[in-house]
Phi, psi and omega in degrees: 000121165299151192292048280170288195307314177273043180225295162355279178283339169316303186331293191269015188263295190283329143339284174291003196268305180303317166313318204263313268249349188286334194291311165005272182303310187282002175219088179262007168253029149281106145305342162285306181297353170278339172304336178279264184347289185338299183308317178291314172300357188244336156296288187306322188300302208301305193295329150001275226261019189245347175293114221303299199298321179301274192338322182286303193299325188290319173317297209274358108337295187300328225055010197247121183288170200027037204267359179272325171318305205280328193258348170296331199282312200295327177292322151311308159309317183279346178254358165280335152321283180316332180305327218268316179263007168264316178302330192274343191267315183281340181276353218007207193162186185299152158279354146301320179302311171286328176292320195282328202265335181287322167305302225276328209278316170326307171271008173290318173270022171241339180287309177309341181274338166283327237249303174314307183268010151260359142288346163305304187281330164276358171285188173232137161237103156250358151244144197295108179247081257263318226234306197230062189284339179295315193288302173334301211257351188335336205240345196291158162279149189056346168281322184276357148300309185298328193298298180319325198256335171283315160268343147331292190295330179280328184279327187268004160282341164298316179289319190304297191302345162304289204286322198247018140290290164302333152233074123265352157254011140284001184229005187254146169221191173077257179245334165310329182262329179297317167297293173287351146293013163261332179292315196310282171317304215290322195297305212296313167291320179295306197292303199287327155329302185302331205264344183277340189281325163262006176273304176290341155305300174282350190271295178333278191284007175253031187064006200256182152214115180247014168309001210235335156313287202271289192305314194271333238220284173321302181297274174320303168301351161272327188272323141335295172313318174325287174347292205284320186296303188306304179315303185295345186255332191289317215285354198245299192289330177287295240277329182277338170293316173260349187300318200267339183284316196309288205302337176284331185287305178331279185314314169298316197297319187307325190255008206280295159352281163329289194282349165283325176288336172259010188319298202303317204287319189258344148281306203100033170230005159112330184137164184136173170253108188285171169275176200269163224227164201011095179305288220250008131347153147270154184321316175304343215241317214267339165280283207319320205283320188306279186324305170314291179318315170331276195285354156283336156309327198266316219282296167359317222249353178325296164332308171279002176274134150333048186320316180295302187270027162271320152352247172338279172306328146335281202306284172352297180298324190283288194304342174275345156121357156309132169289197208279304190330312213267313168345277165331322190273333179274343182306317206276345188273322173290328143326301148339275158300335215271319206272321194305322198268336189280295180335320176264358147262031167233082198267004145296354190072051197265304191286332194274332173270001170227027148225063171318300190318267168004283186314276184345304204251333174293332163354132173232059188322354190259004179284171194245103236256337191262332145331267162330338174265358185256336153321294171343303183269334173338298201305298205319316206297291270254320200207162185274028180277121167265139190327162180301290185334296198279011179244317173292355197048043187238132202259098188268000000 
């Protein structure tokens, strides 16, 4: 495998780090982003220092031959540990409840990266192996400990996040279940990795050679999993990042109907189609003014709303076989225009100055405003019946 597969993914490992790393600073008591930080940094660390040209320096830096092994073993560890404090952080809880299970698991993987690297130290590597140091040292002492507790410890973090991914993404649905069944496979490729890995291991120590296993075999399915992991924990979160600008633009587009039809009322020019208002606005700026504008308009147009002909259109709409939401909502879109066509036949304001009251007490703040503009057009869709709009004689 090129070290290509490891350098890459190091690459977008330090990308995102960098992307999280301004919330960071600016929230550094948030336990998810430090569960987040963590993860990347210790992913990237592993695909870094795991790549043959990394090894050889770290060797060769050190002065120890294979002195890369212990810190490649430990940054795996620590980074099946973070999976591990990301998950616990994402199922949440009391926040004590979360703190108590985030101590044990840091010091359960922390204890084991001490155990690695002095086993390390009590071992002999004296010669240097770039490729297969698992298969090489299988018989040695305490080096072949070290082999056994890393992948152990890797193989039974793979099983947990296997076993509590997959079932939280039963009871989860939408892009949340989508990241964890991407996790679910990525863990599932870790696992197959861990059986090539002791499989060339046990190949060893019965006499055999199964090296071809562990060098070949092994490496693209950790570097595969990686992917399916990275995706699955990054893909929840950019998506929970653009979901409020996505729904405010949704929700603007939505209303786009309503506000071509009350525009006029609240500039004061009668009505009409406008043109589009701050361009270079955000989706967020740009719905509030659209919402505004609305309801100063609704407000404009109190005076002229109709009760009887929302009456009536309930009752109409329902008997024609709309549920009651949508009823309400085309009653209230007809209510509307009906005020819209009096408003404008009335150009002294004569109804708007002698029903203060009125304007006061008819208000309805609980409509469903994107209902109604979308109503606005319904009919039109629905029958060969023309929209309220095109009965008002109003042209959008």
């Amino acid at each position: 495998m090129s070290d290509l597969g490891f350098y890459l993914p190091a690459a977008l490992g330090t990308t995102a780090f960098l992307l999280r790393l301004p919330a960071l600073l600016r929230n550094p008591g948030d336990p998810m982003l430090r569960a987040v930080a963590v993860l990347l940094l210790t992913a990237t660390g592993v695909f870094f220092f795991g790549a043959i040209p990394s090894i050889e320096t770290v060797n060769r830096l050190t002065g120890v031959p294979n002195a890369a092994a212990p810190l490649v073993y430990s940054l795996l560890t620590a980074f099946c540990g973070a999976c591990v404090v990301l998950l616990i952080n994402w199922r949440g809880g009391t926040p004590e409840e979360i703190r108590r299970a985030t101590r044990r698991c840091v010091a359960a993987y922390g204890l084991i990266i001490v155990a690695l690297v002095v086993l390390f130290a009590l071992g002999e590597t004296p010669e240097e192996r770039l490729r297969d140091l698992d298969t090489y040292y299988a018989g040695t002492p305490f080096i072949r400990e070290m082999i056994v507790l890393y992948l152990l410890t890797h193989s039974v973090s793979a099983l947990v996040m296997t076993f509590l991914c997959w079932r939280w993404s039963r009871d989860v649905t939408g892009v949340l279940r989508a990241g964890l069944l991407l996790m679910v496979h990525g863990y599932l490729l870790t696992l197959l990795y861990d059986v090539a890995k002791f499989a060339a291991l046990g190949a060893r120590w019965s006499g055999r050679d199964w090296d071809t296993l562990s060098t070949d075999a092994a490496r693209p399915l950790v570097s595969a999993a990686s992917f399916f992991i990275a995706f699955g924990i990054g893909m929840p979160l950019v998506v929970q990042r653009l979901d409020g600008p996505f729904q405010d633009w949704l929700r603007f587009r939505r209303l786009g109907p309503l506000w071509r039809l009350v525009h006029g009322v609240s500039t004061g020019d009668g009505g009409g189609a406008p043109g589009w208002s701050l361009p270079l606005a955000g989706a967020g700026i740009r719905l509030l003014q659209r919402e505004r504008d609305i309801h100063d308009a609704l407000l404009i147009l109190n005076p002229y709303f109709d009760l009887s002909v929302r009456a009536e259109s309930v009752v109409r709409e329902v008997t024609a076989g709309a549920s009651e939401p949508e009823a309400r909502a085309r009653a209230e879109a007809a209510m509307v225009v009906a005020a819209l066509a009096a408003f404008r036949a009335d150009p002294g304001r004569r109804v708007i100055a002698a029903s203060r009251m009125l304007q006061r007490g008819t208000g309805d703040e609980s409509r469903d405003l994107v209902r109604v503009s979308l109503a606005l057009l319904g009919r039109g869709r629905e029958s060969a019946r023309p929209s309220l709009l095109q009965r008002a004689g109003i042209r959008m």
